[in-house]
N, C-alpha and C positions, 0 to 999 in steps of 0.2 A: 771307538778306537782313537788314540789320540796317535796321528799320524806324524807332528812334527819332531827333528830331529836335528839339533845344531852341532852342526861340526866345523872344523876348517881344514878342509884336508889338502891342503897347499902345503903345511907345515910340517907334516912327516910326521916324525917319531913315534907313530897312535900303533900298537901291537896288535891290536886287532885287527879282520878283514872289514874292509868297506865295505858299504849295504850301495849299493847302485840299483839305480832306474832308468829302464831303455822306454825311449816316448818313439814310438811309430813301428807296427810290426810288420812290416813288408815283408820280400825273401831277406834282406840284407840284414835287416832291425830283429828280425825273429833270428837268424845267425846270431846275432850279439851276443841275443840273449839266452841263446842254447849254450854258448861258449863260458859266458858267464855262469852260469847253470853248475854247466859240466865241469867248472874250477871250484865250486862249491860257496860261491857266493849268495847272499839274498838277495834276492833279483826280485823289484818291481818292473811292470808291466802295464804298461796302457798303448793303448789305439782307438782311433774315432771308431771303426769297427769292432766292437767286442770280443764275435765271435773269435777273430784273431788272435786272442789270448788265451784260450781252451788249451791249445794244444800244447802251451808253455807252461799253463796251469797242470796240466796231467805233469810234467818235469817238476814241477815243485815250486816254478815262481809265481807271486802274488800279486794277485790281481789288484791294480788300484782303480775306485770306481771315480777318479779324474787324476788329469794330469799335477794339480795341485797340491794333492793327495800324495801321489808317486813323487812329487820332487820334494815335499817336504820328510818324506819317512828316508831320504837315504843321505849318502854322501855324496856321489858322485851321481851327475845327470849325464844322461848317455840320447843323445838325439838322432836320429835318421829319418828323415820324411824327404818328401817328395823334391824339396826347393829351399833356398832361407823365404818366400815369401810363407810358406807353411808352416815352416818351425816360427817366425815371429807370429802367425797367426797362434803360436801355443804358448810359448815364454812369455810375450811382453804385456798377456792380460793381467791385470793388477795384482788375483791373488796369485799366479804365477812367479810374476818375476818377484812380487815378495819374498816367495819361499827359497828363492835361489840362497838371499843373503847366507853365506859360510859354506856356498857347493864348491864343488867343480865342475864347471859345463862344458863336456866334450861333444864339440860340435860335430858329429861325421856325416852330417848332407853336404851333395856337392854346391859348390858357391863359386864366386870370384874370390879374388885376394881382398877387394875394395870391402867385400859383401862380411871375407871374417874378421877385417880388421875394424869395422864398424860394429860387430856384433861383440869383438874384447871389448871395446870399449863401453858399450851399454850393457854388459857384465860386470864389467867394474864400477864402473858406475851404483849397483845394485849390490855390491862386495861379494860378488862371483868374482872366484876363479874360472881362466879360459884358455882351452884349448881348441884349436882346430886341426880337424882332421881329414886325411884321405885315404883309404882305402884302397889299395893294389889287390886286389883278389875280388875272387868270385866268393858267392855266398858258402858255397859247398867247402870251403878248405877254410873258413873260419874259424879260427882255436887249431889249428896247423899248425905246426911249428918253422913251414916255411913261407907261413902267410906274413904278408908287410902293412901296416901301416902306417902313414907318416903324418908327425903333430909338431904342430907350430903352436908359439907362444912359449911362457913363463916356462923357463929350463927347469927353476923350481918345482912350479907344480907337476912338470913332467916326473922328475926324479922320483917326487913324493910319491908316485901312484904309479908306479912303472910295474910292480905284481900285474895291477888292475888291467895294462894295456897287454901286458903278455897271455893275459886269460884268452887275447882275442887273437893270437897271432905269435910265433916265436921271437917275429923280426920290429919291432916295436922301434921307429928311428923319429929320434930328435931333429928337424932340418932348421930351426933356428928359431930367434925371439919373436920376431915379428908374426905374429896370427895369420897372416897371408902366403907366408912360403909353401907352405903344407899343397894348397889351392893352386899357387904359379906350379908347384911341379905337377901336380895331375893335369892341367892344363897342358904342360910340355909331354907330359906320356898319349894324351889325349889326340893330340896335335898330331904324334907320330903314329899315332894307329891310322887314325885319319888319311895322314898320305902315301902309307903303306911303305914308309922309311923306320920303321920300327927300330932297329939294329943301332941305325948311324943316331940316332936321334936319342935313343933312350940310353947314350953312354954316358952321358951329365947326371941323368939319376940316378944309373946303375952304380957311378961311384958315390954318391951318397949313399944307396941303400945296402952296401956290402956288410 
């Protein structure tokens, strides 16, 4: 099977739907990609677990037998694992980040700001498009329409693939250029769960995310 597949979906205007690959199927990662699924996308599939992809495979998405594989057969790479020390343990091996050149790699593991503004830049680098992301929701109201999640980076590539982000959520919000916003404001909702100031705390995001 010849798995590679060059696009640049930064650039808009493609009529077609993107082919996207989710790399790690946790509760959150397997979410993704039921949402993706359930919008009628082709949906690749991998996890260092196999078994993990069964029950995605029964829904209709394809199984890739490596991460390599998954990222070069689509358009947009979709990531969720553990940490960024795990997702660079998956991207940055050679034929990986090869395969990036002409994606889009939507970051949604959580990080620092420092941790995704370092990661656009070694996407770009590799002539990956970059997004990062954070996720306001629980797994279960993924593909909700009042589920949110918020991405930082290229306003471009945001606009260009805005279908793609609403597959996952109704409220899909832009918080700026910079790869790191995305990260600072989970950190500030993060913060305020923490000190059980939730209300007073989360009025800064709450007007961004209306």
């Amino acid at each position: 099977m010849n798995w590679a597949r060059q696009v640049s979906p930064e650039l808009g205007g493609c009529s077609r739907m993107s082919v996207i690959c989710v790399l790690g199927l946790g509760r959150m990662g397997s979410a993704l990609a039921r949402a993706f699924l359930g919008k009628g996308y082709v949906t690749y599939v991998w996890n260092r677990t196999p078994a993990r992809c069964a029950p995605l495979a029964s829904l209709g998405a394809r199984v890739a037998p490596s991460p390599e594989q998954a990222v070069a057969a689509c358009d947009v790479v979709v990531v969720n694992v553990i940490d960024y020390e795990a997702a660079d343990g998956l991207l940055r091996s050679p034929s990986v980040a090869a395969a990036l050149e002409g994606k889009l790699l939507v970051q949604l593991t959580s990080g620092s700001p420092d941790q995704a503004r370092e990661a656009a830049a070694w996407a770009a680098e590799r002539g990956a498009a970059y997004l990062d992301g954070a996720i306001m929701a629980t797994p279960n109201i993924i593909g909700d329409p009042a589920a949110t999640i918020l991405y930082s980076g290229r306003r471009q590539a945001f606009e260009a693939n805005e279908p793609v982000f609403r597959a996952l959520g109704g409220n899909p919000v832009h918080v700026g250029e910079d790869p790191g916003h995305a990260s600072a404001l989970d950190g500030v909702f993060k913060a305020a769960v923490a000190r059980g100031h939730l209300r007073d705390d989360f009025a800064a995001l709450a007007q961004v995310v209306r």
